[in-house]
C-alpha positions, 0 to 999 in steps of 0.5 A, a space after each residue: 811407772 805405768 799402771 791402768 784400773 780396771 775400775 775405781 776400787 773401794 774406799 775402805 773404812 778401817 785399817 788395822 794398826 801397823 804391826 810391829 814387826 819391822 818391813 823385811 828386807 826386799 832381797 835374800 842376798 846381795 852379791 858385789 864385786 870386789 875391787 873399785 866396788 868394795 876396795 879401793 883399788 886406785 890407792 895402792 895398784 897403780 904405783 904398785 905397777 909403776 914399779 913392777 913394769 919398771 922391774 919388767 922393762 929394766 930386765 928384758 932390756 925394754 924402752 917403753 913408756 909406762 901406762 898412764 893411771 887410766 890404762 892401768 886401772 882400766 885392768 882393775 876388775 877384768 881377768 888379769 891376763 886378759 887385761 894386761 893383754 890389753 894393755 900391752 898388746 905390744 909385746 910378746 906374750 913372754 914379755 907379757 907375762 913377765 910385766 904381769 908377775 912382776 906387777 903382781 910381786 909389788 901390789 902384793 908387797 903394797 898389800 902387806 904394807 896395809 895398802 888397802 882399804 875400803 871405799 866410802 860407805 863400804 863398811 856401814 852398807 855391809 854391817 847393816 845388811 849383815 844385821 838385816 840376816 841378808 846373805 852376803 857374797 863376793 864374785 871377782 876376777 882376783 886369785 884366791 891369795 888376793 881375795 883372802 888377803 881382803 878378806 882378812 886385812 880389811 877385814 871383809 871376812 866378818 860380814 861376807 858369808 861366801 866368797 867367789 873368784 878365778 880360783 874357787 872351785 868349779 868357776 871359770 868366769 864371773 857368771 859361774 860365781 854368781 851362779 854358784 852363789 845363788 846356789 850356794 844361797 838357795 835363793 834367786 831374790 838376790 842383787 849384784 853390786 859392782 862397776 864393770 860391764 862384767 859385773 853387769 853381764 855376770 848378773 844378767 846371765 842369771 836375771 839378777 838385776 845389776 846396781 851399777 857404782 858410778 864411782 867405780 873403776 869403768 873407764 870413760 864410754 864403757 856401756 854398762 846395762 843396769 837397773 840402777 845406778 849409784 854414786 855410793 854405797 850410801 846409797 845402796 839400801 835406800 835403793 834397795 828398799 825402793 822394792 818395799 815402797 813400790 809393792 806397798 804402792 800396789 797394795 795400796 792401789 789394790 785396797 789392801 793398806 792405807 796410810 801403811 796399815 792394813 785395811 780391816 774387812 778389805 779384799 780376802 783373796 788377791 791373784 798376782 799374774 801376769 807373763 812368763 819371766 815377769 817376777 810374779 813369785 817373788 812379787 806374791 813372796 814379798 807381799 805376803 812377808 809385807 802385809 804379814 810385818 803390817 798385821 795382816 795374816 797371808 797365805 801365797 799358792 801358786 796356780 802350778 800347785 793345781 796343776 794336772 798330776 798327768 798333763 795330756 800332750 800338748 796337741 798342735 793346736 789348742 786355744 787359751 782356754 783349752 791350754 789352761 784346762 789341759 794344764 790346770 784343776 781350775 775347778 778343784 781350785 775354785 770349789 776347794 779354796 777359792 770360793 771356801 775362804 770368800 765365804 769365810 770358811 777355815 780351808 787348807 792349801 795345797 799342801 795342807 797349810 791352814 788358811 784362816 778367814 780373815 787371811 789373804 789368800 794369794 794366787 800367783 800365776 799365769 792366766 789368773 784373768 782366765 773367766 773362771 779364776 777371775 770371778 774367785 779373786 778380789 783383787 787381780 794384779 797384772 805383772 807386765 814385762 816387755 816379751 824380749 826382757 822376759 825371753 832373756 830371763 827365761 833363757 837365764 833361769 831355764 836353759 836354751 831348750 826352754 826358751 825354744 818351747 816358749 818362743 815355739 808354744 808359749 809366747 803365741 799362745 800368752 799373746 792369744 790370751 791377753 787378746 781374748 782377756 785383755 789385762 788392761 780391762 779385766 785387771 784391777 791394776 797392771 804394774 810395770 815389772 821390767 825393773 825387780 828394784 822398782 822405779 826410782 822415786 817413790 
């Protein structure tokens, strides 16, 4: 974790009690694939297919070597017409589909038989995030008969609140699933758990981060983008947790907690900024939800809550600051809210919620290091994400028109503002935000 103080922040002298509320959960949903994720698929698929290919080559009369076990669980996760043209390029597209059904007849034989079951830690990572009230979703490239059969027989269906595959409504590929679930689940502070590089791809077309299981069914090579890597799904809530730790840290660092307890008499206002795309509002979100479990009230605005009711058109040429006058009440925000609850006055949000003195009020948004808004916080954080991860979360969360007004206006004019106010000296501490997970080992 990279980070840089803008300089050495105050030792405070007394910390609240921890509250006793339990730390929220990090993520609202949490999204896994389904075989070689959550099943393990290697006990009944590849003596299944055995079978069913020996049925196949016996009727059309074929000479042909089986798969080996790699070959056939190389399939497992991939569309299945897709895999078995893999596979058995060598045939016929009839020959092709004749293997495939009857494959399909003997797995789905070895299902009734009780052939299925799920991989270690499974049941208990599901159980436990169902109890946290986290959202639950499946998203694999099985058919509907396959996925209820899952669902019901393992039995998935007590903890999985929305499941998805080729044969739900609407869906096409893994990334439709996912996109359909995150709507289904109102929330993008979600997380895909699978094994394949359509696992990973599925996630990142949405910019949700992918966790990888190591023990899944990738073959050997396969390149698979993700932002953490497990060996079980053990290990899947401690990793997920990591979110917590690593923005405690940052409260830490920023005089907010000490020892986990939250300081008395500390910073009242703290502004969480930082590039386009780079997480800002889920930060702000989950620092709230954690300082409000500690005992400390907190209220989160967002700059765009001040923005102009009618924003003049962009001229061709503007500097940072005129961009943010055009864009931004500063002034409303500063004489209404920020400078009212720095002086210990009761004020009201935007939207009318109540903001008590001794509440942390924090202000999320970009150009929050803009001279004005600067001499309003306390406490300043700056999100940092590199520009080509930022673009692609942009073009997944946005559309492409999007991303060509940000790569056209908004990227020259972001890089012209860090010149100007460089977060390095006008930041209280900058965190690296590439990975929403948080780094490793903390």
């Amino acid at each position: 974790m990279s980070s840089t103080a803008r300089q050495p922040l105050s030792d405070p002298d007394e910390s609240e009690p921890p509250g006793t509320v339990p730390d929220p959960f990090p993520f609202d949903a949490v999204i896994f694939d389904l075989d070689g994720t959550l099943v393990a698929t290697e006990r009944f698929w590849v003596a299944a297919a055995n079978v069913g290919a020996r049925r196949a080559f016996a009727e059309l009369g074929l000479e042909r070597e089986l798969p080996s076990p790699v070959e056939w669980l190389s399939m497992v996760g991939l569309e299945i017409g897709a895999a078995f043209d893999a596979v058995f390029a060598d045939l016929p597209p009839e020959h092709r589909a004749l293997v495939m059904a009857r494959c399909v007849e003997e797995e789905t034989l070895a299902l009734r038989a009780g052939g299925a079951a799920l991989l270690p830690g499974a049941r208990e990572a599901l159980s436990e995030l169902s109890s946290l009230g986290v959202k639950l979703g499946i998203a694999s490239n099985c058919g509907q008969s396959y996925l209820q059969h899952m669902l019901t027989a393992l039995p998935l269906g007590e903890w999985i609140d929305a499941p998805r595959c080729l044969g739900s409504a609407g869906v096409h590929c893994k990334a439709d699933m996912i996109g359909d679930l995150l709507s289904t689940f109102g929330t993008r502070s979600a997380v895909m758990v699978g094994d394949r590089y359509t696992d990973a791809e599925a996630a990142h077309a949405h910019g949700v981060p992918h966790v990888h299981l190591v023990q899944g069914l990738a073959p050997k090579g396969e390149r698979i983008e993700a932002e953490a890597r497990l060996s079980s799904l053990l290990e899947l809530l401690p990793r997920l947790r990591q979110r917590t730790l690593w923005i405690e840290s940052a409260l830490t660092r920023l005089s907010l907690l000490r020892g986990g307890a939250c300081v008395r008499g500390g910073p009242s206002t703290l502004g969480i900024t930082g590039p386009i795309a780079s997480g800002k509002s889920l930060f702000a979100r989950d620092a709230a939800r954690l300082l409000r479990a500690r005992g400390r009230g907190c209220v989160v605005v967002s700059l765009g809550d001040y923005s102009h009711p009618d924003v003049a058109v962009a001229p061709e040429r503007e500097s940072p600051l005129e961009h943010v006058a055009r864009r931004f009440n500063v002034e409303r925000l500063i004489e209404e809210l920020l400078e009212p609850h720095r002086a210990g006055q009761p004020v009201r949000g935007p939207t009318g919620e109540p903001i008590a003195p001794g509440d942390l009020l924090i202000l999320e948004g970009e150009f929050l290091l803009h001279p004005r808004l600067r001499l309003g916080l306390d406490r300043v954080l700056q999100l940092q994400v590199d520009e080509t991860l930022a673009l692609n979360r942009v073009a997944a969360r946005d559309g492409q028109e999007a991303l060509v007004e940000l790569r056209r206006r908004g990227l020259p004019l972001q890089r012209e503002f860090q010149l100007a106010f460089p977060p390095e000296t006008r930041a209280d501490l900058c965190l690296q935000a590439g990975n929403p997970l948080g780094p490793e080992g903390l």
